[in-house]
C-alpha positions in Angstrom: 27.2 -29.1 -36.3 26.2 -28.6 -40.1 25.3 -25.2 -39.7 29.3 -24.7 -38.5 30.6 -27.0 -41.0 28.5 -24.7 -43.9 30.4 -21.6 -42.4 34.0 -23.0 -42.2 33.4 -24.1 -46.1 32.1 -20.6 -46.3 35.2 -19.0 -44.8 37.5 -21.2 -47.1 36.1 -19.8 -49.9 36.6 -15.9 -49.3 40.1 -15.0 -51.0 42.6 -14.0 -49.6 42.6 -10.4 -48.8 46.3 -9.9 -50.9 44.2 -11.1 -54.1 40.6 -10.4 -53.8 39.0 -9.4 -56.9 42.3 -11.0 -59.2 40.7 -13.4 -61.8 42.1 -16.7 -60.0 43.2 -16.1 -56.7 46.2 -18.5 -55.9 44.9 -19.0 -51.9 42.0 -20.8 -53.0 43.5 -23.8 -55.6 42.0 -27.1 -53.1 42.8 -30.7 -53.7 40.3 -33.4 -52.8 42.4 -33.9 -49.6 41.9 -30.4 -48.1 38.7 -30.4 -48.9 38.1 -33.2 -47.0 40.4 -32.2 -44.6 38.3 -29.3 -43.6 35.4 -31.7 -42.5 37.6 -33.0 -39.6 36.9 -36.4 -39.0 35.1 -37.1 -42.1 33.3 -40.6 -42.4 32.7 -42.9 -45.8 29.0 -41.0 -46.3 30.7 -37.3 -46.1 33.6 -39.0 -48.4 30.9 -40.0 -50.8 28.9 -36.9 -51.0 32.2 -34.6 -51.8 33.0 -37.1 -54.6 29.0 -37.2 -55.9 29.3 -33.0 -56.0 32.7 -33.1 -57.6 31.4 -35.2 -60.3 28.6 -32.7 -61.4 31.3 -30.1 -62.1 32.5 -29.5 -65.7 35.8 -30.6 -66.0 37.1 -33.3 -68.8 37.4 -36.9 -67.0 36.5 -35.7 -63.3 33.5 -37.8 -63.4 34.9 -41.1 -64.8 38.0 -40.8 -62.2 35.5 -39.9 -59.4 33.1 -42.5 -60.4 36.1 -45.1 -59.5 37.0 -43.6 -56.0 32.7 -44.2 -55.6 33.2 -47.6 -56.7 35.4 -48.5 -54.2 33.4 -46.3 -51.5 30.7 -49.0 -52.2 32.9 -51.8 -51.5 33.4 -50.2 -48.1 29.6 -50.4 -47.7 29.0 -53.6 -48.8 31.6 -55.1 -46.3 29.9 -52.4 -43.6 32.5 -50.3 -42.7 31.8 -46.9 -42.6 35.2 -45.4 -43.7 37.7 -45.6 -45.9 41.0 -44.2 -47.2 41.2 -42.1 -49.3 43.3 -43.1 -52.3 46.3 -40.9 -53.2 45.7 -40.4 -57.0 41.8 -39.4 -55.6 43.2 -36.8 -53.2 45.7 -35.2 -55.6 42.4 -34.2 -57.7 43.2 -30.3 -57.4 40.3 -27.5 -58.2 41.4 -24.1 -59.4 40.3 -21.3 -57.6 36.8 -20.7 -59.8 35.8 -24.3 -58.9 36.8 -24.6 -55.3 34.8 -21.9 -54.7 32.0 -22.9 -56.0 32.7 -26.4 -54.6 32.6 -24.9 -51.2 29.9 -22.6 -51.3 27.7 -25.7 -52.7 28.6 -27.7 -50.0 28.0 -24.6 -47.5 24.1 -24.4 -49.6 23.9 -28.2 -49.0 24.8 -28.6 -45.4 22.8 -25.5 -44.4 19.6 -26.7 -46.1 20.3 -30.6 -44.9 20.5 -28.7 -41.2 16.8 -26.9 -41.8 15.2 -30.2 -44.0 16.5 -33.1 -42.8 15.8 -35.3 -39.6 15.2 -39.4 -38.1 12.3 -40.6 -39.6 11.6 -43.9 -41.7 14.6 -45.4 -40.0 13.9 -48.7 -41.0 15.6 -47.2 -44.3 19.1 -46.6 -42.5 19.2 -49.9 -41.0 22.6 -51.2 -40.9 21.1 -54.3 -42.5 20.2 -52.8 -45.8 24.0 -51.2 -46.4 24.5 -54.3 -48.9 21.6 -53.3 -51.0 22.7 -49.6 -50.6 26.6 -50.5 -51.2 25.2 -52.2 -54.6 23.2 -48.6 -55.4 26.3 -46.8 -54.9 27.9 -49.0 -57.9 25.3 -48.4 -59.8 25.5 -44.7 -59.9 29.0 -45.1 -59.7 28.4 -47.2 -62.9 26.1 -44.7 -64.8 28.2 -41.1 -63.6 31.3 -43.2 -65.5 29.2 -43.7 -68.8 30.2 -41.0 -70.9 26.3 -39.2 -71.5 25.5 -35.7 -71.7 24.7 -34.5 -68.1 24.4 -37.7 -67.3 26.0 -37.7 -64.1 23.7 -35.6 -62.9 21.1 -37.3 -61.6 22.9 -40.1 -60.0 25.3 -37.8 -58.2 21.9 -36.6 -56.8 20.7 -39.8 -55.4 24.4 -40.0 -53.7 24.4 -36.8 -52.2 20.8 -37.7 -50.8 22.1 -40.9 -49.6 24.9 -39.6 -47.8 22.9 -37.3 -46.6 20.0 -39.8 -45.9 22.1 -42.4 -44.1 24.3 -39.7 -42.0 20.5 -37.7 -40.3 19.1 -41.0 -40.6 16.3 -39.6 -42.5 14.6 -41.9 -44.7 12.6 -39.9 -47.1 16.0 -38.2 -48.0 17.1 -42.2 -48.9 13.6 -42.3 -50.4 14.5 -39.5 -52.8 17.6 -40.8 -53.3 15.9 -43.9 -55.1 14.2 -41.7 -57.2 16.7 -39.8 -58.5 18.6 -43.1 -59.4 15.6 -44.1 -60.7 15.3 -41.3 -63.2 19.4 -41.5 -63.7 18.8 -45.4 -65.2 15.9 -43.9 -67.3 17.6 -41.1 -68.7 20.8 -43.4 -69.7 18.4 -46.1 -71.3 16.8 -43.5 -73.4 19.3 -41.9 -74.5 21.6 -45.6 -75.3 18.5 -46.0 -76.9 18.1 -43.0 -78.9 21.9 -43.2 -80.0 21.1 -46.6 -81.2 18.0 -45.7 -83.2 20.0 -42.3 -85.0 23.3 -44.7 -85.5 20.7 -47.4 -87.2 18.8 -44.7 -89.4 22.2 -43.2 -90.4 23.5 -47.1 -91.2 20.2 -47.4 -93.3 20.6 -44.2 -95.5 24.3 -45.4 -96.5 23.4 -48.4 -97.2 20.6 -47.3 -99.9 
């Protein structure tokens, strides 16, 4: 199944034959809706792992609108449903054709290597009774992509792509991993907060002399 899915994203992101090797063909400009729309019937952790991969990308204010639409993903999981719709102003979020490519052929990488990695073991991490505690992880890196720091949303979209991908093979050293990652996120945002602070305080002192 993942191994198809990786080839349809694969095949998306060939232009079209008209524009191959133009700078930007138009045929390849995807909106969060098509992208999800090419997963078929795409469930709350797929939803969450295309907006954890569209966070990492470079683009002024993706991650802070994405980190809402994961907010409210994490609602869904605390009240156990495993699916939710997607918001319009979410689905109108539009990639040009350098991006979606890339998008896709990440996604391709992702599912192909989930396909030869992942598998059921440690369960008792996927049980349907820890989705509260996993609905209030999902804030939290939804929390810390939002903060404003330099790669800094990273690391938690990291721990959400491994606990999408944890939760739908029902692997749990994948949802393992993903605690780690988050772990490291929450470090690296202290630190630096911290860091900030300490330069902001030095610079205060020097004026003040």
């Amino acid at each position: 199944m993942n191994r198809a899915l990786a080839q349809t994203l694969r095949l998306a992101a060939q232009p079209p034959e008209s524009t191959a090797g133009a700078a930007e063909p138009a045929g390849l400009r995807l909106s969060l809706a098509e992208l999800l729309q090419l997963h078929g019937d795409a469930s709350g952790p797929v939803l969450m792992m295309l907006l954890a991969v569209l966070a990492t990308l470079p683009i002024a204010g993706a991650g802070m609108v994405l980190s809402l639409g994961i907010f409210l993903l994490s609602w869904t999981w605390l009240r156990g449903m495993d699916n939710m719709p997607l918001p319009a102003r979410l689905g109108r979020v539009t990639l040009n054709a350098v991006w979606a490519r890339r998008c896709l052929h990440s996604l391709a990488w992702i599912y192909e290597q989930a396909e030869r990695l992942l598998r059921p073991r440690w369960i008792a991490l996927s049980d349907p009774r820890l989705r509260p505690g996993w609905g209030v992880w999902i804030a939290l890196m939804a929390t810390l992509i939002f903060i404003p720091l330099p790669f800094g949303n990273v690391m938690p979209a990291i721990s959400l792509v491994l606990l999408s991908l944890g939760w739908m093979f029902r692997d749990g050293l994948a949802l393992l991993l993903a605690g780690v990652a988050g772990v490291g996120a929450a470090v690296y945002a202290v630190s630096f907060s911290h860091l900030l602070l300490e330069l902001v305080r030095r610079g205060w002192a020097q004026l003040a002399v």
